[in-house]
Biopython code that builds the backbone (N, CA, C, O; Angstrom):
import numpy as np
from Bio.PDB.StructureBuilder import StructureBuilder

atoms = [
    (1, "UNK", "N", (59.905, 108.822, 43.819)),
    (1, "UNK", "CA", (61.189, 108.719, 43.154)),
    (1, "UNK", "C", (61.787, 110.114, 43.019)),
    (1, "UNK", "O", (61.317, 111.018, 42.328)),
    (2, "UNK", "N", (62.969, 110.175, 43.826)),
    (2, "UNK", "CA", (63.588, 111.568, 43.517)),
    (2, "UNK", "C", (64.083, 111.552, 41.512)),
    (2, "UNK", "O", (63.715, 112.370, 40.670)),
    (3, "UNK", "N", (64.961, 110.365, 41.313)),
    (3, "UNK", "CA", (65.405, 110.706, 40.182)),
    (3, "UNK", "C", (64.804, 108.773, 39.406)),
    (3, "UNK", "O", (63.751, 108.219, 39.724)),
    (4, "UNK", "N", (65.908, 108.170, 38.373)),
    (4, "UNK", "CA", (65.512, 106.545, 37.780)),
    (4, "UNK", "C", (66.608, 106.310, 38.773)),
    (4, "UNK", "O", (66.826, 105.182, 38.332)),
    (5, "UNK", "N", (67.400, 106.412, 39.650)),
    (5, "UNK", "CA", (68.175, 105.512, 40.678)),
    (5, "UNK", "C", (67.342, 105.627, 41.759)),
    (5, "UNK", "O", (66.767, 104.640, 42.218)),
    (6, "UNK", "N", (67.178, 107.065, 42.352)),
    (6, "UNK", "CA", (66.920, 106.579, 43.949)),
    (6, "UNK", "C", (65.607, 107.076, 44.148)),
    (6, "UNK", "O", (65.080, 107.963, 43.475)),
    (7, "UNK", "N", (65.087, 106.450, 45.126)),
    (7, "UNK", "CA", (63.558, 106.636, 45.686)),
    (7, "UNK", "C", (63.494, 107.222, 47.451)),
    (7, "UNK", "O", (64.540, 107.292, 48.096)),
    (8, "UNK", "N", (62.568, 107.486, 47.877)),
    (8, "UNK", "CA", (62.315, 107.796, 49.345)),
    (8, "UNK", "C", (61.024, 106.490, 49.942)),
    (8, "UNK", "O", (59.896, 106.381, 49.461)),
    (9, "UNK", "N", (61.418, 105.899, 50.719)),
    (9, "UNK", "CA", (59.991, 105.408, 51.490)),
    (9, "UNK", "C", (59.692, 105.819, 52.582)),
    (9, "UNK", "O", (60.511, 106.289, 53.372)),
    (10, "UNK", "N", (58.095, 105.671, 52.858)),
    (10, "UNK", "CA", (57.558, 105.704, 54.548)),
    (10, "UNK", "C", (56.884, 104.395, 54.412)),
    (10, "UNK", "O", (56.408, 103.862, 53.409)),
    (11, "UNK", "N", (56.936, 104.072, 55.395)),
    (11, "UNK", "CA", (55.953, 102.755, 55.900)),
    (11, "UNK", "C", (55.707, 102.802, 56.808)),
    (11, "UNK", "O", (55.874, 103.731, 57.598)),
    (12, "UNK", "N", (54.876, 101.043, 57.078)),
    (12, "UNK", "CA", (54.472, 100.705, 58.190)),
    (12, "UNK", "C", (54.351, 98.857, 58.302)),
    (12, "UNK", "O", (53.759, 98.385, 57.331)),
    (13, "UNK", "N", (54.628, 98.252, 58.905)),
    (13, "UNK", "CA", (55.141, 96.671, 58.903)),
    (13, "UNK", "C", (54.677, 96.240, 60.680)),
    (13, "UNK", "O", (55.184, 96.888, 61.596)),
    (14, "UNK", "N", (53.790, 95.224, 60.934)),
    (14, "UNK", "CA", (53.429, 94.745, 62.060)),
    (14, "UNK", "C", (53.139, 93.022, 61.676)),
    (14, "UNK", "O", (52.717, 92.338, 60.743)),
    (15, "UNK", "N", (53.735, 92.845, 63.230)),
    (15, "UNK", "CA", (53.849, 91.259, 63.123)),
    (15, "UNK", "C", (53.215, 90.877, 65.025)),
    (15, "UNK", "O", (53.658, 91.364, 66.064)),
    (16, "UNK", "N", (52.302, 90.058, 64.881)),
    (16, "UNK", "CA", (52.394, 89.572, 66.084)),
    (16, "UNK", "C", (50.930, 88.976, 65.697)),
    (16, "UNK", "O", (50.233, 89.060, 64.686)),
    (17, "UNK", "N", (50.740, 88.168, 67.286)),
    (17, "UNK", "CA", (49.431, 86.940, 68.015)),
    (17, "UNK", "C", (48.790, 87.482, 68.971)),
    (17, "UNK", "O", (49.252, 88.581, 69.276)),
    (18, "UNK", "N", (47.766, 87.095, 69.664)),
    (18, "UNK", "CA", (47.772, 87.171, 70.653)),
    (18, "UNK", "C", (48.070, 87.583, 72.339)),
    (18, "UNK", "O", (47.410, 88.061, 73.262)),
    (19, "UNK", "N", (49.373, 87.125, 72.142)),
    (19, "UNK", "CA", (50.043, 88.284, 73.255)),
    (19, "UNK", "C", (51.042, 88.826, 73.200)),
    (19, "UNK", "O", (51.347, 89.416, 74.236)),
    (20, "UNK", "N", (52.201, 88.928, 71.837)),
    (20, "UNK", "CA", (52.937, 89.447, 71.360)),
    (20, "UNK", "C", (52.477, 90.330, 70.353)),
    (20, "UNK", "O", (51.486, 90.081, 69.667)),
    (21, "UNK", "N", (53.478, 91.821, 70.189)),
    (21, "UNK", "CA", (52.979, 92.359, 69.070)),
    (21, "UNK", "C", (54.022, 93.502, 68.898)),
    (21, "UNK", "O", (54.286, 94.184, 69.888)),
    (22, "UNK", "N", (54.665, 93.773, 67.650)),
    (22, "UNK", "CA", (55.616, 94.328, 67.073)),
    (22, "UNK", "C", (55.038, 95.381, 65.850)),
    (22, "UNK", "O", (54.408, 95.125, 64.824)),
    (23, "UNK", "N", (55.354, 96.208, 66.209)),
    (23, "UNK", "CA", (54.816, 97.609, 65.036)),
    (23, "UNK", "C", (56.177, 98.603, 64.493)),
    (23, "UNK", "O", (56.774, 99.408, 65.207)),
    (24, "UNK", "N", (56.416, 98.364, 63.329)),
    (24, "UNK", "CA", (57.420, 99.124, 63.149)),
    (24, "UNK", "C", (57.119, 100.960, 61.829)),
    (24, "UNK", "O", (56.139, 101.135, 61.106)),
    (25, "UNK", "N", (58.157, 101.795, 61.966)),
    (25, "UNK", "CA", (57.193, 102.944, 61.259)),
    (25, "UNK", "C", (58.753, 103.330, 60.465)),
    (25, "UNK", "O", (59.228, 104.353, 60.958)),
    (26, "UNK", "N", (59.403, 102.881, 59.638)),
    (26, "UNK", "CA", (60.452, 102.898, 58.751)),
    (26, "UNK", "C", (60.371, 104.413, 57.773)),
    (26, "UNK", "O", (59.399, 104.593, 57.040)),
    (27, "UNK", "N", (61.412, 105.365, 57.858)),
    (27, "UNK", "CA", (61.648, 105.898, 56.746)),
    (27, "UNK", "C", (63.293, 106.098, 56.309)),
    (27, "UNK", "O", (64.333, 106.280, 56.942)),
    (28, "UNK", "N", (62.987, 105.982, 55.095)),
    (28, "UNK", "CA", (64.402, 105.611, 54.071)),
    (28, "UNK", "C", (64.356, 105.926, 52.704)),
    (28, "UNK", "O", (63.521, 106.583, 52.082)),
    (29, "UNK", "N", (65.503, 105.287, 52.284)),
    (29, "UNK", "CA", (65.645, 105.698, 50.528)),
    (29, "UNK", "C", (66.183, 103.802, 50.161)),
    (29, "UNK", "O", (66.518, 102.732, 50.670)),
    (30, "UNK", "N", (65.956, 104.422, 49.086)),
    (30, "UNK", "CA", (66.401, 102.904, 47.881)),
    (30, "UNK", "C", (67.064, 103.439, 46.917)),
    (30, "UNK", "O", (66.647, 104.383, 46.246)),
    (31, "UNK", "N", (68.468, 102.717, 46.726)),
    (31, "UNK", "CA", (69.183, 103.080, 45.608)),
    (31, "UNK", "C", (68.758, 101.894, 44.160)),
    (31, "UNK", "O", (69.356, 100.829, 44.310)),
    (32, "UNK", "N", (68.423, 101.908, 43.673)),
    (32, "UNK", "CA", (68.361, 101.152, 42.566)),
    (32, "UNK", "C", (69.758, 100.535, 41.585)),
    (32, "UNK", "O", (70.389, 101.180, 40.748)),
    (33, "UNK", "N", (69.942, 99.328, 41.935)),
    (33, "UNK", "CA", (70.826, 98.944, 40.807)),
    (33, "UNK", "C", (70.661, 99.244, 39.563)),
    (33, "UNK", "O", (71.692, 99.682, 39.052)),
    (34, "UNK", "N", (69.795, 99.183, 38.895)),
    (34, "UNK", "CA", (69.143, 98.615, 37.431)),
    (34, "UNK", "C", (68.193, 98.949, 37.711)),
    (34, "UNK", "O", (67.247, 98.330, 38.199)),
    (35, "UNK", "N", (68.391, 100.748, 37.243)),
    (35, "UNK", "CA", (66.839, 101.292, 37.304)),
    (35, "UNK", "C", (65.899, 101.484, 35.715)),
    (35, "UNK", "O", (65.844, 102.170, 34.695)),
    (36, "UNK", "N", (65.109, 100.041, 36.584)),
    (36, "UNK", "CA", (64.451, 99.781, 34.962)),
    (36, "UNK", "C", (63.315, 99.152, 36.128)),
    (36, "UNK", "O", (63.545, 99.314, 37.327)),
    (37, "UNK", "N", (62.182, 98.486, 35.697)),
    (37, "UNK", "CA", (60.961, 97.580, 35.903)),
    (37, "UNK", "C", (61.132, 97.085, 37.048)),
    (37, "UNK", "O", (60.633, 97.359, 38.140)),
    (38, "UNK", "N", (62.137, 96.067, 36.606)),
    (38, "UNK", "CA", (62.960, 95.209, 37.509)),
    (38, "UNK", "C", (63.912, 95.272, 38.506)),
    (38, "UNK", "O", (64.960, 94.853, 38.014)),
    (39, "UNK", "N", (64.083, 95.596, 39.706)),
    (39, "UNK", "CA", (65.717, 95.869, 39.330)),
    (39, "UNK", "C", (65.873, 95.607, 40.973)),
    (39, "UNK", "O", (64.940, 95.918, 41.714)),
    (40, "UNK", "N", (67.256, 94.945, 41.573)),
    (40, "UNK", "CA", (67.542, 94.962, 42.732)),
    (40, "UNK", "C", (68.217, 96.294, 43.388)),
    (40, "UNK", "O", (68.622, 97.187, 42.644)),
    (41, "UNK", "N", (68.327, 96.402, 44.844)),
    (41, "UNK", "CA", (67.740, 97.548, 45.451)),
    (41, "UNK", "C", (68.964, 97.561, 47.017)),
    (41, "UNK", "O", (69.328, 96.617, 47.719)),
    (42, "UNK", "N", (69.248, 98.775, 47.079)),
    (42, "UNK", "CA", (70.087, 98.935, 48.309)),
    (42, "UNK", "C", (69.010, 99.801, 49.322)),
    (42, "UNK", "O", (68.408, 100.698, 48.733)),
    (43, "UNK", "N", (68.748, 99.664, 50.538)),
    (43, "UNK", "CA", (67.740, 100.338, 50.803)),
    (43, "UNK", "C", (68.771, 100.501, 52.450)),
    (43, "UNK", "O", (69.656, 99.758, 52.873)),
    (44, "UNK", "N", (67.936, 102.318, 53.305)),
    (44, "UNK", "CA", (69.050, 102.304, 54.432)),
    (44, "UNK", "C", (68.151, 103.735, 54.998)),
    (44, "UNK", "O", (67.983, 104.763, 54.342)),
    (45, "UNK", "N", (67.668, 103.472, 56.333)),
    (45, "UNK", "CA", (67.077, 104.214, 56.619)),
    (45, "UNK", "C", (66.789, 104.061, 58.718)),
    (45, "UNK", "O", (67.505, 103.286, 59.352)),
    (46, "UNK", "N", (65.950, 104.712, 59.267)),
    (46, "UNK", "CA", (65.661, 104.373, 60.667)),
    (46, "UNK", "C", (64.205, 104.539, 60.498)),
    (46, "UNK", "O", (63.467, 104.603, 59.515)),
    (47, "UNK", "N", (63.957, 104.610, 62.315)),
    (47, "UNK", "CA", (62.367, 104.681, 62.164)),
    (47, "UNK", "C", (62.320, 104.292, 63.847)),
    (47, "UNK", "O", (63.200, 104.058, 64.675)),
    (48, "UNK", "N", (60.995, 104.345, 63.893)),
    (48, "UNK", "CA", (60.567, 103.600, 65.349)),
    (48, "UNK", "C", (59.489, 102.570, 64.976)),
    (48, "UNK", "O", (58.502, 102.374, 64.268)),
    (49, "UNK", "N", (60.553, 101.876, 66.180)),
    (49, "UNK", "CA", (59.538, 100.323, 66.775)),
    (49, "UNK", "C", (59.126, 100.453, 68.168)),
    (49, "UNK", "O", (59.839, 101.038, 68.983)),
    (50, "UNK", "N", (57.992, 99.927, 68.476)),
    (50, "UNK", "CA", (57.139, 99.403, 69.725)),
    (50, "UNK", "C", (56.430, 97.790, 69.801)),
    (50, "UNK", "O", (55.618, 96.996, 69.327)),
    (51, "UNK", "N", (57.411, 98.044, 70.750)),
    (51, "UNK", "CA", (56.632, 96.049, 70.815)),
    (51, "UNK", "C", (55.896, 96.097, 71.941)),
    (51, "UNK", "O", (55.935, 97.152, 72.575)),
    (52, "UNK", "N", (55.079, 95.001, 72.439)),
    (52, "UNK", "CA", (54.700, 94.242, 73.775)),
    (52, "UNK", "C", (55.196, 93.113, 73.525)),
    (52, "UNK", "O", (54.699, 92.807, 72.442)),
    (53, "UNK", "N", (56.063, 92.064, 73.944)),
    (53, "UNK", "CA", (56.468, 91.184, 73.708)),
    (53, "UNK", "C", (57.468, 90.713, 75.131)),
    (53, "UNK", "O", (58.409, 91.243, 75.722)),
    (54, "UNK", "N", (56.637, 89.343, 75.304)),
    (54, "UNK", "CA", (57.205, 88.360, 76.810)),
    (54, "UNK", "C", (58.582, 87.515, 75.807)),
    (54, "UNK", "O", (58.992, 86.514, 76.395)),
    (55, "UNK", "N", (59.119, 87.722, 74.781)),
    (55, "UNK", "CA", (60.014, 86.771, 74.451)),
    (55, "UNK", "C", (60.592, 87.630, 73.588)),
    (55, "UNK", "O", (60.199, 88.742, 73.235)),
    (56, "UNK", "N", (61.750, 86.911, 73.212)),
    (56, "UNK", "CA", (62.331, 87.139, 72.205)),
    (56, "UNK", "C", (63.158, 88.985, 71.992)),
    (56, "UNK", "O", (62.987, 89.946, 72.741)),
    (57, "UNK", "N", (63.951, 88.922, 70.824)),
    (57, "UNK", "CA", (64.769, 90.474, 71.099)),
    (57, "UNK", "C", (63.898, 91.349, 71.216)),
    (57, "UNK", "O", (64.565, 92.368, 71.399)),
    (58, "UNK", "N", (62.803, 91.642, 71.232)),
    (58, "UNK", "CA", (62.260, 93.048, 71.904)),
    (58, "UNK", "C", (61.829, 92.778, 73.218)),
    (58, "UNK", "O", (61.516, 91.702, 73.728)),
    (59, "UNK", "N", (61.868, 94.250, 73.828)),
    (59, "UNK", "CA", (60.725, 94.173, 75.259)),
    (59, "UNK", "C", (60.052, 95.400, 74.782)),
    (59, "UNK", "O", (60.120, 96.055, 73.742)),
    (60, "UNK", "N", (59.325, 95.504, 75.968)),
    (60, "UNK", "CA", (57.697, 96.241, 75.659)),
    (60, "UNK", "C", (58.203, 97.880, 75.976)),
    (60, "UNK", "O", (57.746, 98.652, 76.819)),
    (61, "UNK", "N", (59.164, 98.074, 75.117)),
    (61, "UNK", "CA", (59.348, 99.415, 74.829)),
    (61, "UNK", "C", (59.406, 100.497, 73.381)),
    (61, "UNK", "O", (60.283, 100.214, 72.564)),
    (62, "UNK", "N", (58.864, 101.218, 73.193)),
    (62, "UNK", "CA", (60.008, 102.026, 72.185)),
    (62, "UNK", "C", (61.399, 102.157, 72.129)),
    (62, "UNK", "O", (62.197, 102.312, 73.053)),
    (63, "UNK", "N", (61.698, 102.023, 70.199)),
    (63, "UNK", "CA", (62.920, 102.188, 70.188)),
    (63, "UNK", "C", (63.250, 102.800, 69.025)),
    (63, "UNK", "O", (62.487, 102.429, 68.133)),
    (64, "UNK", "N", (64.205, 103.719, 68.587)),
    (64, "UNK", "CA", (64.539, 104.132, 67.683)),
    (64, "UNK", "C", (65.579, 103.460, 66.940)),
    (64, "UNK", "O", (66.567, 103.211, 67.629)),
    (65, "UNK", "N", (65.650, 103.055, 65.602)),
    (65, "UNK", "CA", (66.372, 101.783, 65.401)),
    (65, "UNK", "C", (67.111, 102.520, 63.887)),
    (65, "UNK", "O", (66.733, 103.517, 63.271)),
    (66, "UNK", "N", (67.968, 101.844, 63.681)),
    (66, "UNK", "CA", (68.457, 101.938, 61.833)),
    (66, "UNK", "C", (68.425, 100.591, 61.399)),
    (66, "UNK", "O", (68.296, 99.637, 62.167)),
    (67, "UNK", "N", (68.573, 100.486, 59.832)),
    (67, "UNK", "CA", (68.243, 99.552, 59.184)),
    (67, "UNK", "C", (69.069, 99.699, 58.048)),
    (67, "UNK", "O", (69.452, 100.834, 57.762)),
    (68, "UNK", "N", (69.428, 98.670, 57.307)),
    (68, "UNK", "CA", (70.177, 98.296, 55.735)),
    (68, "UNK", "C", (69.464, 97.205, 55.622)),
    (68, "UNK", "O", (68.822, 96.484, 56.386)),
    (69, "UNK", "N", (69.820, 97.255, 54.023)),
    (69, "UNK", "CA", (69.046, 95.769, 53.241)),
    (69, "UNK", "C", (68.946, 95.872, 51.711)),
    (69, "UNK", "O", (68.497, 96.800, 51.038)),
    (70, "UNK", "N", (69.281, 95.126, 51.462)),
    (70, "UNK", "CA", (69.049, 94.834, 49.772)),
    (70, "UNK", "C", (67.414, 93.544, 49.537)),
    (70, "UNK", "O", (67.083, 92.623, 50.285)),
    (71, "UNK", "N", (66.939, 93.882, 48.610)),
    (71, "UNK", "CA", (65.976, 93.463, 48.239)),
    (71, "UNK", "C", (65.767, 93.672, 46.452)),
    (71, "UNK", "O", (66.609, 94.307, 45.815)),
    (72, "UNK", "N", (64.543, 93.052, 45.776)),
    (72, "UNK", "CA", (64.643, 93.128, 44.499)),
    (72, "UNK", "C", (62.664, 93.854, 44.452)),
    (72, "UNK", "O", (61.612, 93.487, 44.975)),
    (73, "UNK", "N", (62.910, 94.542, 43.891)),
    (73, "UNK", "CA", (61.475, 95.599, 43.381)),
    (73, "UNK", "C", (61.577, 95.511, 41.977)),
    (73, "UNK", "O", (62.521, 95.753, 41.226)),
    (74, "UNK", "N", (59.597, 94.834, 41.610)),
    (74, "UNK", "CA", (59.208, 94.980, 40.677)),
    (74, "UNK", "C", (57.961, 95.828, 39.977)),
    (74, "UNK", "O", (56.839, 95.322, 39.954)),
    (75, "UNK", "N", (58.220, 97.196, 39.384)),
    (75, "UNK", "CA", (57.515, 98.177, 39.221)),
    (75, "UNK", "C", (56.464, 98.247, 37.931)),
    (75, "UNK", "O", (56.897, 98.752, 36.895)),
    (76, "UNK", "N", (55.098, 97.753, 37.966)),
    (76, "UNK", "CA", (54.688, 97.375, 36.459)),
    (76, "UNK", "C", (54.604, 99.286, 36.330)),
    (76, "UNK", "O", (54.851, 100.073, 37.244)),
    (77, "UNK", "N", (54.181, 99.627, 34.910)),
    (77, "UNK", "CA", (54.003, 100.591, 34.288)),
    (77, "UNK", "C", (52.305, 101.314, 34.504)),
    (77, "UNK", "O", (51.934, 102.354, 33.960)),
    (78, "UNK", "N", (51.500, 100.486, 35.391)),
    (78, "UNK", "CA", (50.650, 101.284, 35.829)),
    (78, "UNK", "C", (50.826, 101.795, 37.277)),
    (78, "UNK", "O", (49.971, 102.571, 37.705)),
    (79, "UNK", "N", (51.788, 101.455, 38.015)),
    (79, "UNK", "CA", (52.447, 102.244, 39.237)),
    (79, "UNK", "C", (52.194, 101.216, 40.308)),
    (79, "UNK", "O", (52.263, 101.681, 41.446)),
    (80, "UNK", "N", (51.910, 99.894, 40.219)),
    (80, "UNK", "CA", (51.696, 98.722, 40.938)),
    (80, "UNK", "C", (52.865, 98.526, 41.331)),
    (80, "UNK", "O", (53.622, 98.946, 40.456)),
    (81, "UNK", "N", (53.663, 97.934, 42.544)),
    (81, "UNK", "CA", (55.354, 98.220, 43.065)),
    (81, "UNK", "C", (54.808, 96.472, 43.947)),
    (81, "UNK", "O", (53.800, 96.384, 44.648)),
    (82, "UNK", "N", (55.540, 95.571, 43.721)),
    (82, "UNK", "CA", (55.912, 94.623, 44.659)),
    (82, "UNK", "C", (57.417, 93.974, 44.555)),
    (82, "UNK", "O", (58.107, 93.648, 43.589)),
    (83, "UNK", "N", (57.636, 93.928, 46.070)),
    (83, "UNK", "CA", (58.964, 93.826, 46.498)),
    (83, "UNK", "C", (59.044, 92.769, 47.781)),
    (83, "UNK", "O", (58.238, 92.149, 48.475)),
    (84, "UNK", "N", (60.329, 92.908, 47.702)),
    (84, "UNK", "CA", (61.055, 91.444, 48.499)),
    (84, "UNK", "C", (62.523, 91.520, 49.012)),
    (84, "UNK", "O", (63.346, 91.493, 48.097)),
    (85, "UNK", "N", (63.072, 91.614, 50.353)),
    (85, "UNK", "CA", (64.196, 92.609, 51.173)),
    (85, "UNK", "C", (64.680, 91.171, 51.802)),
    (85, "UNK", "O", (64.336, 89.989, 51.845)),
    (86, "UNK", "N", (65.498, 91.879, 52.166)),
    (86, "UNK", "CA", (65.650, 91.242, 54.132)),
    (86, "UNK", "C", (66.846, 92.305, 54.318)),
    (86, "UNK", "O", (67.866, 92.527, 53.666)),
    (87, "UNK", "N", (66.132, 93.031, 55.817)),
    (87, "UNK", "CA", (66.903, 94.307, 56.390)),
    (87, "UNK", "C", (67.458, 93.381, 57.625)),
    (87, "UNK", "O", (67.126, 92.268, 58.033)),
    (88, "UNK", "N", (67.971, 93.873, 57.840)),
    (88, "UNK", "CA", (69.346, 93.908, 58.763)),
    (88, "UNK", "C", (68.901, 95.465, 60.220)),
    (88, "UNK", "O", (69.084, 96.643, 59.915)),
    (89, "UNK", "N", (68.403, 95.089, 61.513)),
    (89, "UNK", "CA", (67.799, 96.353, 62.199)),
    (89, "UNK", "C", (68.679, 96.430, 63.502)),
    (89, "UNK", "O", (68.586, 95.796, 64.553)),
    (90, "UNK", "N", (69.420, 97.249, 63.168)),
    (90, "UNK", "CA", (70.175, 97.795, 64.860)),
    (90, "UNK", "C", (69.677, 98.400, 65.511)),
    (90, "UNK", "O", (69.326, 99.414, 64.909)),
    (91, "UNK", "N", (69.240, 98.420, 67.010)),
    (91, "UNK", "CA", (68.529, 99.303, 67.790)),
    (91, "UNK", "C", (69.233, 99.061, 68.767)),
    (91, "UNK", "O", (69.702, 97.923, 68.755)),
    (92, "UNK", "N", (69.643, 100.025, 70.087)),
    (92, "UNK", "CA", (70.554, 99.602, 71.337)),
    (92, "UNK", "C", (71.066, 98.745, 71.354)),
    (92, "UNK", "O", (70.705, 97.985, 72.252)),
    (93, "UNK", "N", (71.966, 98.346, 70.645)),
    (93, "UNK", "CA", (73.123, 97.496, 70.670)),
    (93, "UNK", "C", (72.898, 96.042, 70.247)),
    (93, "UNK", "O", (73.808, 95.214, 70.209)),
    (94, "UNK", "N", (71.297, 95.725, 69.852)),
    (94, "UNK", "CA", (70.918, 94.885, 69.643)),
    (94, "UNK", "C", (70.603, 94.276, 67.850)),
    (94, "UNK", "O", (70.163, 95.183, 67.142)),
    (95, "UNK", "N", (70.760, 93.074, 67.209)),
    (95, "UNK", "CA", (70.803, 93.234, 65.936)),
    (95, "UNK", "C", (70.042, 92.328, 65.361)),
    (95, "UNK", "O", (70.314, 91.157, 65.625)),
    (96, "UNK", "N", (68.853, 92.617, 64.395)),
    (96, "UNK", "CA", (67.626, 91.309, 64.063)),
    (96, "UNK", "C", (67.769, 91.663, 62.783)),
    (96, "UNK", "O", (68.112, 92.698, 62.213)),
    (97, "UNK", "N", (67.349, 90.315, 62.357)),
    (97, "UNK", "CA", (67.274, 90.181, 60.458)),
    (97, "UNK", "C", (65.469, 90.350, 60.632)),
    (97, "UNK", "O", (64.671, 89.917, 61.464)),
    (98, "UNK", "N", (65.302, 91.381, 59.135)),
    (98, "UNK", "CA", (63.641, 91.462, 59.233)),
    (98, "UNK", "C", (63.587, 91.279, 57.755)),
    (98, "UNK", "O", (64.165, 92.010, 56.951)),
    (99, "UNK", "N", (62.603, 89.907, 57.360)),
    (99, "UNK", "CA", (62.383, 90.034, 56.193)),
    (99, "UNK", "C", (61.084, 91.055, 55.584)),
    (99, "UNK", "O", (60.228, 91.342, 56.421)),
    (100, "UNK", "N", (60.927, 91.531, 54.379)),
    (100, "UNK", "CA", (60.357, 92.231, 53.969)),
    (100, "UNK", "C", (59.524, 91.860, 52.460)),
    (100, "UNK", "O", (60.098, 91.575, 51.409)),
    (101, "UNK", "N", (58.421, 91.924, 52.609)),
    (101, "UNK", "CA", (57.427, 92.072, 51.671)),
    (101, "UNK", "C", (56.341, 93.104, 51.552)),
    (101, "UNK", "O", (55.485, 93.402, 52.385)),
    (102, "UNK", "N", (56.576, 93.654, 50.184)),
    (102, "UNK", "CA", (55.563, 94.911, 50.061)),
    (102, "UNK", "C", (55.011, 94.582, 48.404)),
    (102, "UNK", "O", (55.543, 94.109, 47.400)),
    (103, "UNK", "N", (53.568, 95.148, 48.771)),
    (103, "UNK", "CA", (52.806, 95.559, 47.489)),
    (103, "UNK", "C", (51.834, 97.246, 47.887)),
    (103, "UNK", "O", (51.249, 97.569, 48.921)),
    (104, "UNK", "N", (51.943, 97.693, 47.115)),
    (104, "UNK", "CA", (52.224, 99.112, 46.781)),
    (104, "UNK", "C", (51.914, 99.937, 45.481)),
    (104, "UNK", "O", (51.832, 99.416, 44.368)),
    (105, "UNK", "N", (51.775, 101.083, 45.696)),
    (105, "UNK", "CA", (52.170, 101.959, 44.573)),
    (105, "UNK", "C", (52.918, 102.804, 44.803)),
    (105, "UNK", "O", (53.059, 103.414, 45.862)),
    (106, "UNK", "N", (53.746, 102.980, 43.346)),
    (106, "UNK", "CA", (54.762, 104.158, 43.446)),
    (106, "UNK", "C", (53.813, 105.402, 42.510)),
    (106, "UNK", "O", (52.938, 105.213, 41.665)),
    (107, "UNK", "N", (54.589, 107.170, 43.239)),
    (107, "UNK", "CA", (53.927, 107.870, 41.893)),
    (107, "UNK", "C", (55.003, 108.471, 41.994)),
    (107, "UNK", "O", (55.303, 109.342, 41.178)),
]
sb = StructureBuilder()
sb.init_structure("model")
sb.init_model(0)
sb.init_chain("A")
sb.init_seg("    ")
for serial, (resi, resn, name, xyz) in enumerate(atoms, 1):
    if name == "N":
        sb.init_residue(resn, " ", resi, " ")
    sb.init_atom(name, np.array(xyz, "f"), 0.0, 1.0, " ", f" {name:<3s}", serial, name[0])
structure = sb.get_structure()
């Protein structure tokens, strides 16, 4: 947390089976509506993705992508953080909804 509004993240988020597989490496900030415990969340950042994937909007390349999304983060008071998004990801001209779930700590 830079200040009680805004925060910085890094991550990491992977989805796939068998012979598909999607890895994404996100960094960004979160503005806080209602910076308290509770509070819903403007979040806006890029990152890189790598897929292998025979279907669907990726192919089996790297890509450098941006992202927006609002979501709602709930922060208990021992630094436990779980949250709940759906980003919005532009990469080459291309545009996917990614929902988001995290559990975490903040310090």
């Amino acid at each position: 947390m830079l200040n009680a509004s805004v925060g910085l993240d890094v991550g990491f988020a992977a989805l796939g089976n068998d012979s598909d597989f999607i890895a994404t490496f996100p960094v960004g900030a979160k503005f806080y509506l209602v910076p308290k415990n509770g509070s819903f969340y403007l979040a806006g950042g890029g990152g890189l993705l790598t897929a292998q994937a025979d279907s669907g909007p990726f192919d089996s390349a790297a890509k450098f992508y941006g992202y927006a999304g609002i979501g709602f983060e709930h922060r208990a008071n021992t630094g436990f953080i779980f949250s709940f998004a759906a980003y919005s990801l532009f990469a080459e001209g291309e545009f996917f909804i990614w929902p988001g779930l995290a559990f975490g700590y903040a310090f």
